[in-house]
Residue, then its C-alpha position, 0 to 999 in steps of 0.5 A: x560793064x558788069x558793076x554799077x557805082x550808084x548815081x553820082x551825088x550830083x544828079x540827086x542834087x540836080x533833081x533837088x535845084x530843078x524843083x526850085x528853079x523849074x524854067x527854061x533859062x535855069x535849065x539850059x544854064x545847067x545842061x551840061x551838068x544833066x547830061x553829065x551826071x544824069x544822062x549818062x549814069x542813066x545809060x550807064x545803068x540801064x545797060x548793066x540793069x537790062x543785062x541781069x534782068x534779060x538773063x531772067x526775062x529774055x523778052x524784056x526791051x532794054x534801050x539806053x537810047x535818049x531818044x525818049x521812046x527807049x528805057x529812059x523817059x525825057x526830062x520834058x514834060x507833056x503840057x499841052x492840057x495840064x494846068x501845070x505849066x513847069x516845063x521839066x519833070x523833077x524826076x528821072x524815070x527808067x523803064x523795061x517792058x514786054x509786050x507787043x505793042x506801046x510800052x504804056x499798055x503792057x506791063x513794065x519794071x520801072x524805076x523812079x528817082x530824085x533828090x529823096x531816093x529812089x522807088x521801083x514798081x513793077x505792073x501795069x498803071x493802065x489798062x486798055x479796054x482789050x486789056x481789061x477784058x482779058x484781065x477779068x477773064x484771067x482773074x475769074x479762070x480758076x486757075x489763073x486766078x488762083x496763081x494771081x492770089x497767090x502771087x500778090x500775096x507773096x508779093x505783099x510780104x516784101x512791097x506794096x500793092x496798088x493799082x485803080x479800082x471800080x467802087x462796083x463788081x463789074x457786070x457779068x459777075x456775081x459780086x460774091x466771086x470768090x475773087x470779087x476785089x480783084x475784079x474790080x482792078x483797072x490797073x495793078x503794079x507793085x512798089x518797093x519802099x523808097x530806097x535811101x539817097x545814100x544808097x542810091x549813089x552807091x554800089x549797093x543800089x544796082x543788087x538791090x534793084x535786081x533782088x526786088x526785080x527778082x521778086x516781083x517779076x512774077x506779077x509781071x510774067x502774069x501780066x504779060x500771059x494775060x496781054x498775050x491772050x488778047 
């Protein structure tokens, strides 16, 4: 498989009921239409996605599995200390990372859709302490810091730059570092506008991802140099 169609219209639709009927029985009334026009367009994606995206980053885990540990994230959702008891998530998410250790913990590329489209972000949402530590020493590095300046400047032409920042410098550098904002970061990802409905249940949704992937993937191999000096 070497083509992607697009996701059928169906599952765009299925995201749009379940936020309206989010319960068990509604769900399980209406399985079969999620493994039939989600799940395995899901895999069926993430399989042709992985393959070009491999061809830039060898490294990057590719699993179409539905296991929930792989590139596709489960429909349930985690309820155990939310106040939010709607057992299903009204999204489909889809991840490739590189790293070591828990996929969570490194930097990613990640595609997120439902009923409105689709957006796709590249980065790391959380920073482990071990991390932390490293990305200030990397961004405080003359040269590492300047290749990251760089790269979120160009990144900034074509997406959206966002991540958690402390109000305050961190301790141990001056607050007048010539690169003092990027300090402050505990967590840094970049994301594409949102893509369109129509798109995505089309053939052009597959290329779009892989030329925005393309673009970002420089924050990304950044991040990832910077997981591997910890």
């Amino acid at each position: 498989m070497t083509a992607f169609p697009g996701f059928p219209p169906q599952a765009l639709q299925f995201y749009k009921n379940i936020e309206e009927n989010n319960n068990r029985e509604w769900f399980g009334e209406h399985k079969e239409d999620f493994e039939r026009y989600v799940q395995r367009p899901a895999q069926d994606f993430v399989i042709v996605l992985g393959a070009k995206l491999k061809e830039m980053r060898p490294d990057l885990a590719v699993d179409p599995s539905l296991r929930g540990s792989g590139s596709i994230m489960r429909i349930y959702r985690d309820i155990r200390f939310s106040k939010d008891k709607t057992p299903y998530k009204t999204y489909l998410g889809m991840r490739f990372w590189e790293g070591p250790s828990r996929k969570e913990m490194f930097s990613g590329l990640f595609i997120w859709l439902d009923d409105s489209g689709a957006g796709l972000h590249v980065g790391q949402h959380m920073f482990s302490k071990e991390y932390l530590n490293a990305f200030r020493e990397a961004v405080d590095d003359v040269h590492m810091g300047k290749r990251f300046e760089d790269i979120l400047s160009s990144a900034g032409d074509f997406a959206e730059v966002n991540g958690e920042q402390y109000v305050r410098v961190p301790r141990g550098y001056d607050r007048d570092h010539p690169r003092a904002g990027l300090l402050k970061y505990k967590s840094v990802y970049a994301s594409s506008g949102r893509i369109a409905p129509s798109v995505v249940a089309s053939e052009k949704f597959l290329p779009l991802c892989v030329e925005t992937f393309q673009k970002l993937l420089p924050l990304h191999k950044w991040l990832v140099d910077v997981g591997k000096t910890i």
